[in-house]
C-alpha positions in Angstrom: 29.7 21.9 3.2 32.8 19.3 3.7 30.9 17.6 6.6 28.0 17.4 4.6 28.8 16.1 1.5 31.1 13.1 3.9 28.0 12.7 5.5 26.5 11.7 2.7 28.7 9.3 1.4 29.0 7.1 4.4 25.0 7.4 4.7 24.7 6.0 1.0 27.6 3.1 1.7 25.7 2.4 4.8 22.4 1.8 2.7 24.1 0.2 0.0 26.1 -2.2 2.1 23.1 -2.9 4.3 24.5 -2.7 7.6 24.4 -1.2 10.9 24.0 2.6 10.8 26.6 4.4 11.7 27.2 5.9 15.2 25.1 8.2 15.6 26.8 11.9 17.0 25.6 15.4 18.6 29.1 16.3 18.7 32.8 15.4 18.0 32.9 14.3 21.1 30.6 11.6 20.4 32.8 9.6 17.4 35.5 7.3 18.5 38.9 7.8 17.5 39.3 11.2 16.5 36.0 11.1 14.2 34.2 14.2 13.1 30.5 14.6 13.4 27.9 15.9 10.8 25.8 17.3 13.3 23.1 18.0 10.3 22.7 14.1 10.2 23.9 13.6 13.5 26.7 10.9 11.9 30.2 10.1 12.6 33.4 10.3 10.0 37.0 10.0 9.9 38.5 10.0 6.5 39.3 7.0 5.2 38.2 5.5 8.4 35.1 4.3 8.7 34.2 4.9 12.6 32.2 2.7 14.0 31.3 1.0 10.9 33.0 -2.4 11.5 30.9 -4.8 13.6 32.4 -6.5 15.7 33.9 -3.3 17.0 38.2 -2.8 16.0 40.7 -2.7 18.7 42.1 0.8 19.8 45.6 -0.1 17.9 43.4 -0.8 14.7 40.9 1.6 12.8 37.9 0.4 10.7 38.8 0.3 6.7 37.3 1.2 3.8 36.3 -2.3 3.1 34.8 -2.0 6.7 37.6 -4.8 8.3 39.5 -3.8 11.0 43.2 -3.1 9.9 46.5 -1.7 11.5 45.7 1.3 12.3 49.6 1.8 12.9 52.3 1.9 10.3 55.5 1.1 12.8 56.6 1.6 16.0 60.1 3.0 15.8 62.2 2.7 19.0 65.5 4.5 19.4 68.2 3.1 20.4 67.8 1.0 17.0 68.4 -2.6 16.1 72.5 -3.2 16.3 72.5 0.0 18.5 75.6 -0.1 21.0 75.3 2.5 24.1 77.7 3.2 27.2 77.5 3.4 30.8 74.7 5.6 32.3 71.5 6.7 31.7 69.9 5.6 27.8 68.0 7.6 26.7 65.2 5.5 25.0 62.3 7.2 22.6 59.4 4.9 21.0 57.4 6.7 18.1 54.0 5.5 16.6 53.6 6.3 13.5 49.7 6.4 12.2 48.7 5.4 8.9 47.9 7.9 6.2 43.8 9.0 6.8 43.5 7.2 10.3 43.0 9.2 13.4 45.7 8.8 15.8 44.3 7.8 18.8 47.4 7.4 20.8 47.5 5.1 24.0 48.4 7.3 27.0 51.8 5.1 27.6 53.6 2.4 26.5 54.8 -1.0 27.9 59.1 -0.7 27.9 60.7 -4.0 28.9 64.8 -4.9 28.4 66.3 -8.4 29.0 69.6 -10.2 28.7 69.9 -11.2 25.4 71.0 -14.6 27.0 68.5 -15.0 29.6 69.6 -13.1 32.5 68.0 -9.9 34.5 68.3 -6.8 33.7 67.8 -3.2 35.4 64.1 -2.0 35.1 63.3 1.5 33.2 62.7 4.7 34.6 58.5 6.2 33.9 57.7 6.8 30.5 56.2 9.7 29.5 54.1 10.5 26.5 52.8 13.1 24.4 51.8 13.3 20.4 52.8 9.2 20.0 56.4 9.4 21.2 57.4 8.0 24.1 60.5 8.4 26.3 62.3 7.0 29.2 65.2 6.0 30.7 67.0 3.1 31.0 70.5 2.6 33.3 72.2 -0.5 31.8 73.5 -2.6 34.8 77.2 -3.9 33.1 78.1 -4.3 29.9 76.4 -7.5 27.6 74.0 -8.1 25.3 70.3 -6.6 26.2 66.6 -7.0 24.4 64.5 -3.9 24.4 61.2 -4.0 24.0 58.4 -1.2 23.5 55.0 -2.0 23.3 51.4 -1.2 22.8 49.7 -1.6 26.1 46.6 -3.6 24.8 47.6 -7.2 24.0 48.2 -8.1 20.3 49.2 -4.4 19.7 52.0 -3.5 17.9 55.4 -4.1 19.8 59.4 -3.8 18.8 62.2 -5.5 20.0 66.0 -4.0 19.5 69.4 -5.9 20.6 71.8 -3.6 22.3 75.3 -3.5 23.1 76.5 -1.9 26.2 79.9 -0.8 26.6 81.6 0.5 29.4 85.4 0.2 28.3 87.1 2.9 26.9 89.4 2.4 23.8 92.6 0.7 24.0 95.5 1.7 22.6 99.4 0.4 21.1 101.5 3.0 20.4 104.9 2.0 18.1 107.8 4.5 18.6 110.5 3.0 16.3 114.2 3.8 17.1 116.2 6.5 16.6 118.9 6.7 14.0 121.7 8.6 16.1 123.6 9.0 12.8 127.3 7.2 12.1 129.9 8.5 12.8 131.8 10.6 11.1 135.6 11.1 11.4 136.3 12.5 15.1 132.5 12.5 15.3 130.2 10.0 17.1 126.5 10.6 18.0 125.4 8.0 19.9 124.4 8.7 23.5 126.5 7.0 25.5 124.1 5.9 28.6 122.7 2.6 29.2 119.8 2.3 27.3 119.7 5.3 24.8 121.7 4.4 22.8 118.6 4.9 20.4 116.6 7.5 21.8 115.5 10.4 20.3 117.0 13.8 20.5 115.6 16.8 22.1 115.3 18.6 19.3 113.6 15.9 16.8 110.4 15.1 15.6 109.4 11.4 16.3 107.0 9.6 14.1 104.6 7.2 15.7 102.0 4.6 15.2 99.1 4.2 17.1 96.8 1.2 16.5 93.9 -0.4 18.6 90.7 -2.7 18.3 88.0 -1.1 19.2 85.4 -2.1 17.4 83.0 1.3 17.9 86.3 3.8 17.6 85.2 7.2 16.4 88.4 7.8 14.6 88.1 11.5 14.5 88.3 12.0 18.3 91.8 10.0 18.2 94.8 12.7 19.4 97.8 12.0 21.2 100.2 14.0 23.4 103.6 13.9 25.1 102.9 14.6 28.8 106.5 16.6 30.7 108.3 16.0 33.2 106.1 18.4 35.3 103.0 16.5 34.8 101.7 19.1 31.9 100.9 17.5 28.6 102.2 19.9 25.5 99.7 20.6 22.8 97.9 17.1 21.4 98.1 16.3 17.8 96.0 14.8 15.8 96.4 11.0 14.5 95.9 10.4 10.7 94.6 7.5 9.7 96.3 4.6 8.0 95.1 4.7 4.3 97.2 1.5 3.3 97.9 -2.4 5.3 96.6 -2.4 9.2 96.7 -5.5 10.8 94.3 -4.0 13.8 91.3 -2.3 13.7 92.3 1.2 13.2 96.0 2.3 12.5 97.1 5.9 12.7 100.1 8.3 12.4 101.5 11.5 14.3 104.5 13.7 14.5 105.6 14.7 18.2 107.3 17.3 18.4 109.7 16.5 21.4 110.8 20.4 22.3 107.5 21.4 23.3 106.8 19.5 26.6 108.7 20.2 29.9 111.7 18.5 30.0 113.6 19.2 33.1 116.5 16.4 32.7 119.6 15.3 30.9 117.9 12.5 29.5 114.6 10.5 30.4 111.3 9.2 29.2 108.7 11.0 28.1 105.2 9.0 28.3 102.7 9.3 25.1 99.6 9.9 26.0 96.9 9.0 23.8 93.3 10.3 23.8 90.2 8.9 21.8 86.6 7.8 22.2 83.9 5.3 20.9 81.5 6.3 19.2 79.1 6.1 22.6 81.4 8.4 24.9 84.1 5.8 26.6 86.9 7.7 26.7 90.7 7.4 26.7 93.2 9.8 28.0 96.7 7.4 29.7 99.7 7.0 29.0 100.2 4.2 25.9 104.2 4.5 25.9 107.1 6.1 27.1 109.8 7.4 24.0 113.4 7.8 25.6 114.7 11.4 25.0 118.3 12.8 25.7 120.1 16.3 25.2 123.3 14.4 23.8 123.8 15.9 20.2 127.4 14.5 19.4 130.7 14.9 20.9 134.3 15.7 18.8 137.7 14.2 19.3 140.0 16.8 18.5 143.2 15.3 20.6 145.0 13.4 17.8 145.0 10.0 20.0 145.0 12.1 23.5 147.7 14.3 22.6 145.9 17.9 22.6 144.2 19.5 24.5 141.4 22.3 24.1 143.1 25.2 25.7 140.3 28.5 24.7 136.3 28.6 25.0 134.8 27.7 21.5 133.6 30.8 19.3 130.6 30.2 17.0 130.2 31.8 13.4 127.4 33.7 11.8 126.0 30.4 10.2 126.3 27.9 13.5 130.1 27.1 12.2 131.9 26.2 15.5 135.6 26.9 15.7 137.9 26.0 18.5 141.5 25.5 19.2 144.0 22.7 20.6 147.1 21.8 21.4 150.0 20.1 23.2 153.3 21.1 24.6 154.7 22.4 21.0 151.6 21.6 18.6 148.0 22.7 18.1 145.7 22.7 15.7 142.6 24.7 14.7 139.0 23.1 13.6 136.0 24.0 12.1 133.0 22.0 12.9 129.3 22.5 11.1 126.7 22.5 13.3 125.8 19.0 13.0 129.0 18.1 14.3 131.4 17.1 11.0 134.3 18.6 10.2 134.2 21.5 8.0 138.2 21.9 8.0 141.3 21.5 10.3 145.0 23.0 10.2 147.8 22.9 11.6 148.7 26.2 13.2 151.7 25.7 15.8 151.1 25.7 19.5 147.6 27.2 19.8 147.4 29.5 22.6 144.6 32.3 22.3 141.0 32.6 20.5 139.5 31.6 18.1 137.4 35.1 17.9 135.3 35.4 14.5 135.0 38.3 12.3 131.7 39.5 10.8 130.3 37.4 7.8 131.0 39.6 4.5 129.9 38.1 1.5 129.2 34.6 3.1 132.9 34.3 4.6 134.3 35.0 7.7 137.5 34.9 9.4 139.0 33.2 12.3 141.7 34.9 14.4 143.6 32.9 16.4 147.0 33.3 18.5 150.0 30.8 18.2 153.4 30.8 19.6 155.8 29.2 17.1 158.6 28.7 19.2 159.6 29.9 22.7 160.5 33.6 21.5 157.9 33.7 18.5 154.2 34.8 18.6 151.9 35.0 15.5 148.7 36.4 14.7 147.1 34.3 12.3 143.8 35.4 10.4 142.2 31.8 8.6 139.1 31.8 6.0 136.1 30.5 8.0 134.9 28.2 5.2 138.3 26.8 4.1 140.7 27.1 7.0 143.4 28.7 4.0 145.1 31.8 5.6 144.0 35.2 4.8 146.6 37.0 7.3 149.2 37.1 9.8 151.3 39.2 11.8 154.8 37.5 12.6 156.2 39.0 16.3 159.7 37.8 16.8 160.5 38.5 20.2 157.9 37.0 23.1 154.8 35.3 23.7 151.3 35.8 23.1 149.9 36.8 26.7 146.5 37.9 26.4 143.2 36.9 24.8 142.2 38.0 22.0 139.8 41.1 21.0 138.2 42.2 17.9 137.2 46.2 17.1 136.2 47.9 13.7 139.0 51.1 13.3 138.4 54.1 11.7 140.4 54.2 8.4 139.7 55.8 5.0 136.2 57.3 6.0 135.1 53.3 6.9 136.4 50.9 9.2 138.5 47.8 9.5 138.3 45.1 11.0 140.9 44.6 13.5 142.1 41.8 16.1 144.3 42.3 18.4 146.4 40.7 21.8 149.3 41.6 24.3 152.6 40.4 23.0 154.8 39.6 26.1 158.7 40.4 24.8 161.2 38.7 26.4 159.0 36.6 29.2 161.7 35.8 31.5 164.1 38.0 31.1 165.7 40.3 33.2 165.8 43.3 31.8 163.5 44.9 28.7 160.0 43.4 30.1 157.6 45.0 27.8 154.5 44.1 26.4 153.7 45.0 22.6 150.0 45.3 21.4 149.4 43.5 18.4 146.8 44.4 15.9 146.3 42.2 12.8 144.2 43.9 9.7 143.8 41.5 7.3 141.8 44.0 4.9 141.4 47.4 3.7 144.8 48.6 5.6 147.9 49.9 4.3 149.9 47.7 7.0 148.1 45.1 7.9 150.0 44.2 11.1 150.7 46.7 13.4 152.1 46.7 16.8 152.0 49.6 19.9 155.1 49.0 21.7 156.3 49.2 24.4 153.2 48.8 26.6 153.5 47.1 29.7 152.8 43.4 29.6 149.8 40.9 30.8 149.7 39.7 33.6 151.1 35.7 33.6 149.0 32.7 34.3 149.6 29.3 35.1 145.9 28.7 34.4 145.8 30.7 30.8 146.4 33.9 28.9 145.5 37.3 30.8 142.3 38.7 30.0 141.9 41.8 27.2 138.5 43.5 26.4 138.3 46.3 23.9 135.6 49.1 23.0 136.3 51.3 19.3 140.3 51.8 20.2 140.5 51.6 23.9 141.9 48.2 25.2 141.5 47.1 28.8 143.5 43.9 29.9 145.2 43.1 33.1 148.5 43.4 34.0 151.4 41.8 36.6 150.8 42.4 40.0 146.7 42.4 40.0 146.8 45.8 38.1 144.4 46.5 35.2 145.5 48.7 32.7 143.8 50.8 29.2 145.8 51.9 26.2 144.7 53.9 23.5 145.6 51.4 20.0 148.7 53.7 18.8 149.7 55.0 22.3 152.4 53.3 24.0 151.1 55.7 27.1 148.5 53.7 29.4 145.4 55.9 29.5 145.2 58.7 32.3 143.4 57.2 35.6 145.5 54.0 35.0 146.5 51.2 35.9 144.3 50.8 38.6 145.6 48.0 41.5 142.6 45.4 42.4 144.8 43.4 45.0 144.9 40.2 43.4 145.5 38.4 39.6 142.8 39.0 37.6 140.4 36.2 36.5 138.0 38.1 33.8 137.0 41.4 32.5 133.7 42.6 31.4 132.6 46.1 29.7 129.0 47.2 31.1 127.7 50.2 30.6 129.8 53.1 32.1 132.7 50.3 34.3 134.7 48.2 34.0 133.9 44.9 35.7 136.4 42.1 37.2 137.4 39.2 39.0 140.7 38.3 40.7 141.5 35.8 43.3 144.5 35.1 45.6 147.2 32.3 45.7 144.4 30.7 48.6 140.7 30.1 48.1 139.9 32.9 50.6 141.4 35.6 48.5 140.0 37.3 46.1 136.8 39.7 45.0 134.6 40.8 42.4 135.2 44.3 41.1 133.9 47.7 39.0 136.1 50.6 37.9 134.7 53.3 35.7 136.2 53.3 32.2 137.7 56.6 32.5 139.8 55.2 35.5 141.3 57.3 38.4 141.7 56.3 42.1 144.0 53.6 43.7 141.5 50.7 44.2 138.0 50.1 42.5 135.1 51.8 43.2 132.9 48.8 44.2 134.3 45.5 45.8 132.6 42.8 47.0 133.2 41.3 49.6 134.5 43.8 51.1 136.5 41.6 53.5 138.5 40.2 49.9 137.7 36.8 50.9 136.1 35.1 48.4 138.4 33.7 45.3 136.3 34.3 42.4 136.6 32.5 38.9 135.4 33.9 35.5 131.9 35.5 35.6 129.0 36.6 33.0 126.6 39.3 33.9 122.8 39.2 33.0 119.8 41.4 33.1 119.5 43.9 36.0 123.9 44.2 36.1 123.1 40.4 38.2 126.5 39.0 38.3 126.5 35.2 37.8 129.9 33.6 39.2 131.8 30.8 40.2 133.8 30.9 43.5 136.1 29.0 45.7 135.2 30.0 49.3 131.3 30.7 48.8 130.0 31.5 52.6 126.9 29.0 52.0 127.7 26.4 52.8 130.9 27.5 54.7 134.1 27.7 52.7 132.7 25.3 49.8 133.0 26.3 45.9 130.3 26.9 43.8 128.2 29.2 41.9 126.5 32.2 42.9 125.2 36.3 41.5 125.6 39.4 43.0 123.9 42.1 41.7 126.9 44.8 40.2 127.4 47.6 43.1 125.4 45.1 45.4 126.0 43.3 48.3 123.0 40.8 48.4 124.7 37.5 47.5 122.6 34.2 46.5 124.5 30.9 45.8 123.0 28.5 43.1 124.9 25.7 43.1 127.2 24.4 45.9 129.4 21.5 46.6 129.4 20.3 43.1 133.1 21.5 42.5 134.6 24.5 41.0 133.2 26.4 38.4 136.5 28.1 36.8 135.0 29.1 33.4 132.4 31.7 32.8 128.8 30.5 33.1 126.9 31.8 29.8 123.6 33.1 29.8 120.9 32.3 27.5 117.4 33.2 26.7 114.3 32.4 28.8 116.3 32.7 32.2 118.3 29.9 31.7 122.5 29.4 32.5 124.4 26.7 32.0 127.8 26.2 33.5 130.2 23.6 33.8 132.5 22.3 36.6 136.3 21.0 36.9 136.5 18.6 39.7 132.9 16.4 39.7 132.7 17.1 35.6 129.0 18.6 36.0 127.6 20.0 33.2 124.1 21.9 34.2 121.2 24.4 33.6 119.4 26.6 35.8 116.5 29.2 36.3 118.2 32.8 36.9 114.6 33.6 37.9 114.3 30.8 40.6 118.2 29.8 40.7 116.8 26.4 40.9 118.8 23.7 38.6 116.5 22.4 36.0 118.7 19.0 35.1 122.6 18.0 35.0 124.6 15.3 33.5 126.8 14.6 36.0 128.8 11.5 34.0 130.3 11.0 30.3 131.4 14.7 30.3 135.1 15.1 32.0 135.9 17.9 34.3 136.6 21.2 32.7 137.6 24.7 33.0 136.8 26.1 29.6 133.8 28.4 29.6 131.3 26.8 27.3 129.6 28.5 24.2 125.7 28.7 23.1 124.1 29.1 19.9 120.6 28.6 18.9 119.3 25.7 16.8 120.0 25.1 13.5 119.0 23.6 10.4 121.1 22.0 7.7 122.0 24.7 6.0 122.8 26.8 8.4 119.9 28.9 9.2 118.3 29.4 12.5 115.5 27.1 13.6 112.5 29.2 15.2 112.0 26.4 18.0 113.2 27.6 21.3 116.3 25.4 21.1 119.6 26.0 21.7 123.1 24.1 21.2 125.6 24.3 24.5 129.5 23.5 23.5 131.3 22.4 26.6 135.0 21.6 26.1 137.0 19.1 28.1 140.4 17.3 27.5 140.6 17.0 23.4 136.8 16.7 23.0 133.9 19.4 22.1 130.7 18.0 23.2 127.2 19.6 21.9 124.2 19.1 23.7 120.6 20.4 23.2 119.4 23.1 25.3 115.9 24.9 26.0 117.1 28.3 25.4 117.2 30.1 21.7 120.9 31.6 21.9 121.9 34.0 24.6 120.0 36.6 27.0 119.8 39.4 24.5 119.1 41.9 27.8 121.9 40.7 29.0 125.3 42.9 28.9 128.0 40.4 29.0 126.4 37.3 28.7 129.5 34.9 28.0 133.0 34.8 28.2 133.9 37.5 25.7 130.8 38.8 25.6 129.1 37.2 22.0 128.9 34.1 20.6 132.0 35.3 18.3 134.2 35.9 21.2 135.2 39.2 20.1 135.6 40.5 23.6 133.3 44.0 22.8 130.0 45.2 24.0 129.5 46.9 20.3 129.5 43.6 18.7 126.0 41.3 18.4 125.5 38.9 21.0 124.7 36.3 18.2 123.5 35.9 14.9 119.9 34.4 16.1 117.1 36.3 15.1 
């Protein structure tokens, strides 16, 4: 009926306008352009079109009107890339769309001409085939450089419609600044200085900081949200990018951005060193950046004290470190010595005067925010004290006065039964008359500054430490029972309250005894001879018995060995002055406990005398006297992983480890760590990548803990 009634209209335009009669049609097939046939009156139509109807006859591009004139039978041709477009390297993609007007049949061209130019003149690549289907076109076009280029799409038939869009190709990837500004080191603060002293960090940026930087650029076609930037290690690894926030204020470039690196989280296997900055961003047609933009300069130095009054003490005792990162250490001279408190971020928190400091610090447990520091003095020549200080004044809190010798041991620190709780007790060996020649006895000193009805008490006589020309003899404890060694290369156990040594002891080791550790069921040690080819490691079980220990290596006594720590597995970690790799040379080396199977980390670097200490993530760090190299290693690999072989002196004072802190105290949950390394008068603090010590590990320090208490009962640290 549609047809029909159409058909009639055009019949009675045709008559009225006295024209030509319309093309005549069997079939659809018949009418141009998409027409419909009335096959009643054998007529073409086409909506609005009238087909066939305009004499002379319209182009294919137009379509006969209503007012029977040719007219555009096209509303646009819309080509993509558009005008202003700006592409990369590679194929283009390029679509051309003809869009018919509203009632005109489409009567699409099977293809369309695709030409591109030089904007100024020059050739340019030709275009791959175009395909077609439903008045879009595609094809491809493979820019030869980058420039200015005319693309043109057009209708095949001349005067058809055609469209011309400029391009831009680019090829370049994003450039970029990076501004790392300079690090404040922090002034210095009585004893304390910050600043690393190595050419050309004097203003780098610690380990353990977060470095704020500014990345800018000019590229025109940035897509901001694809700028990131990284710190790539010192293995080649990038850590985690972050992402750069733009500048909301002033830029004097074209795009100006902000990030936070956090400089702990890429691989950093030196003292100090640059890291590169690696930024990463696109344009907004795929040329991407990912190089290095800067290096920042990054160093482990965290400060260093100068405790030695003008070079006149001497730190004689491994640091201990409190429950809140306090650091406490002792010094002194010939007849002087003082004792100092240091907050984590190296300022002085208090110093006293104590007499000549000879023994501790070791630090009590935290009890209502306090703790106390024990520390051993000797007075006089024939006076030894005991003195118990307030950890956050310095003011005493308790003393016990011995008339009559020397402090001659190190000091320990137990809990003792008393009044259905415990106290908190430290004790040492007393040496009484040291020198004389009659009436040598030792007396074992315990100082209770609370909740006892005497709070010094002394088990006497006991026989006496062993002397050293190098330091006070070593003394372990576990609940009551004391361990230490004694003259002759003996090592002895009292009961506290029992001037009787312990049944099973002393037990002879064959040489002077260089360190003690509790581990498990033994008792483990080191000794060495008056020569570097005498001496051995050691284990005696804690119940004692027999006239030598039960395990000894080497067998053949020949190996001097220093102070020790032991680690996961009972692995032994050492330094020793006749190591057998290379021959005869000092160094440091494990063994496992009970083993034989020796490994040497570190040789020809000087003598390690203090103990290594052991911290988290198979790291140990260790210092030297002779070459004054300070360094950390892989216990999984034994592989050194950096050293700072200059600005540190050489030293025989086991060095201390604590994890990272913040300002008030708490601990950071970065895997960072603080190593304290003692030489001459100075404390140094340097950052470390290791949160604390090995919690699997047994004895992981000199004294075991970070307090220094000398007990296997007590916390390795106070890091969660």
């Amino acid at each position: 009926m549609h047809r029909k009634v159409l058909g009639m209209l055009l019949v009675l335009g045709a008559v009225s306008a006295c024209t030509q009669p319309l093309r005549v049609c069997e079939t659809d097939g018949d009418c141009p352009g998409g027409g419909l046939c009335d096959v009643e009156r054998h007529l073409c139509f086409g909506g609005t079109e009238l087909l066939g109807a305009c004499e002379p006859a319209c182009a294919e591009y137009q379509a006969c009107g209503p007012a029977r004139s040719c007219v555009a039978r096209y509303t646009e041709l819309v080509v993509t890339p558009g005008d202003g477009g700006v592409v990369g390297a590679g194929a283009v993609p390029v679509r051309a769309e003809l869009r018919v007007a509203s009632g005109f049949a489409e009567n699409f061209p099977e293809t369309l001409s695709f030409s591109v130019v030089r904007s100024d003149g020059g050739t340019a690549s030709t275009l791959g085939p175009v395909t077609g289907s439903g008045g879009v076109y595609t094809t491809q076009w493979t820019p030869p450089g980058e420039g200015e280029f005319l693309l043109t799409a057009a209708y095949p038939a001349s005067g058809g419609p055609s469209t011309t869009v400029r391009l831009t190709v680019d090829t370049t990837p994003p450039s970029f600044t990076v501004v790392v500004p300079a690090a404040d080191a922090g002034v210095a603060d009585g004893g304390t200085t910050y600043t690393d002293p190595a050419a050309g960090f004097a203003t780098a940026w610690r380990r353990d900081q977060v470095v704020p930087v500014e990345i800018r650029t000019n590229e025109p076609n940035l897509d901001p949200s694809t700028v990131m930037v990284a710190l790539q290690g010192t293995d080649g690894g990038s850590a985690p990018a972050v992402a750069v926030t733009p500048v909301t204020g002033a830029c004097d470039a074209g795009f100006c951005g902000t990030a936070e690196l956090k400089l702990w989280e890429p691989a950093f296997d030196a003292f100090r060193g640059a890291l590169p900055i690696v930024v990463q961003g696109r344009d907004r047609v795929g040329n991407a950046s990912n190089a290095p933009a800067a290096n920042v300069n990054v160093t482990r130095w965290r400060w260093v004290f100068d405790g030695s009054s003008g070079g006149n003490l001497a730190i004689k005792a491994p640091p201990a470190v409190g429950a809140q990162g306090a650091i406490y250490f002792g010094a002194s001279s010939a007849s002087v010595g003082k004792v100092f408190a240091l907050r984590p971020d190296g300022t002085t928190q208090w110093e006293v005067n104590t007499g000549l400091f000879v023994s501790g610090p070791t630090v009590g447990t935290l009890n209502a925010n306090v703790e106390k520091v024990y520390v051993g003095v000797n007075p006089s020549t024939s006076a030894a004290t005991l003195l118990a200080l307030n950890g956050s004044t310095g003011v005493e809190v308790g003393r016990c006065d011995i008339n009559k010798g020397q402090i001659g041991s190190s000091l320990a620190l137990t809990q003792i039964a008393s009044g259905g709780g415990s106290v908190e007790t430290a004790l040492a060996v007393i040496n009484v008359n040291l020198g004389g020649t009659s009436g040598i006895v030792g007396s074992l000193v315990a100082l209770r500054p609370e909740g006892a009805v005497t709070p010094c008490n002394t088990t006497d006589p006991v026989v006496r430490s062993q002397s050293s020309s190098t330091g006070v003899a070593p003394l372990v404890i576990q609940g009551d029972t004391v361990f230490y060694a004694e003259s002759s290369g003996r090592l002895t156990s009292y009961q506290l309250g029992s001037t009787t040594a312990r049944s099973g002891w002393p037990v002879p080791t064959g040489f002077s005894i260089n360190g003690l550790a509790l581990a498990g069921s033994d008792v483990v040690g080191a000794n060495g001879g008056q020569f570097s080819d005498q001496g051995l490691l050691f284990s005696i079980p804690k119940m004692g018995g027999g006239t030598s220990p039960a395990w000894r290596y080497p067998t053949t006594s020949d190996m001097f060995i220093n102070q020790f720590s032991i680690g996961a597995g009972s692995n032994i970690f050492f330094g020793s002055e006749n190591l057998p790799s290379p021959a005869s040379s000092a160094g440091l080396a494990t063994v496992p406990l009970g083993g034989t199977s020796l490994n040497v980390f570190q040789s020809g670097a000087g003598s390690f005398k203090g103990a290594p200490v052991l911290g988290s993530g198979n790291a140990l760090f260790a210092a030297t006297d002779g070459t004054a190299l300070v360094g950390a290693w892989s216990t999984d690999i034994r592989a050194n992983r950096w050293s700072l072989a200059s600005g540190v002196g050489p030293t025989s004072i086991s060095p201390a480890l604590d994890c990272a802190r913040d300002a008030t105290g708490a601990a950071r949950a970065e895997n960072l760590g603080a190593l304290y390394v003692a030489e001459g008068g100075k404390l140094f603090a340097f950052v470390v990548d290791s949160r604390g010590l090995d919690g699997a590990a047994p004895w992981p320090k000199y004294q075991h803990d970070s307090r220094n208490t000398g007990n296997p009962d007590t916390p390795l640290s106070s890091c969660p």
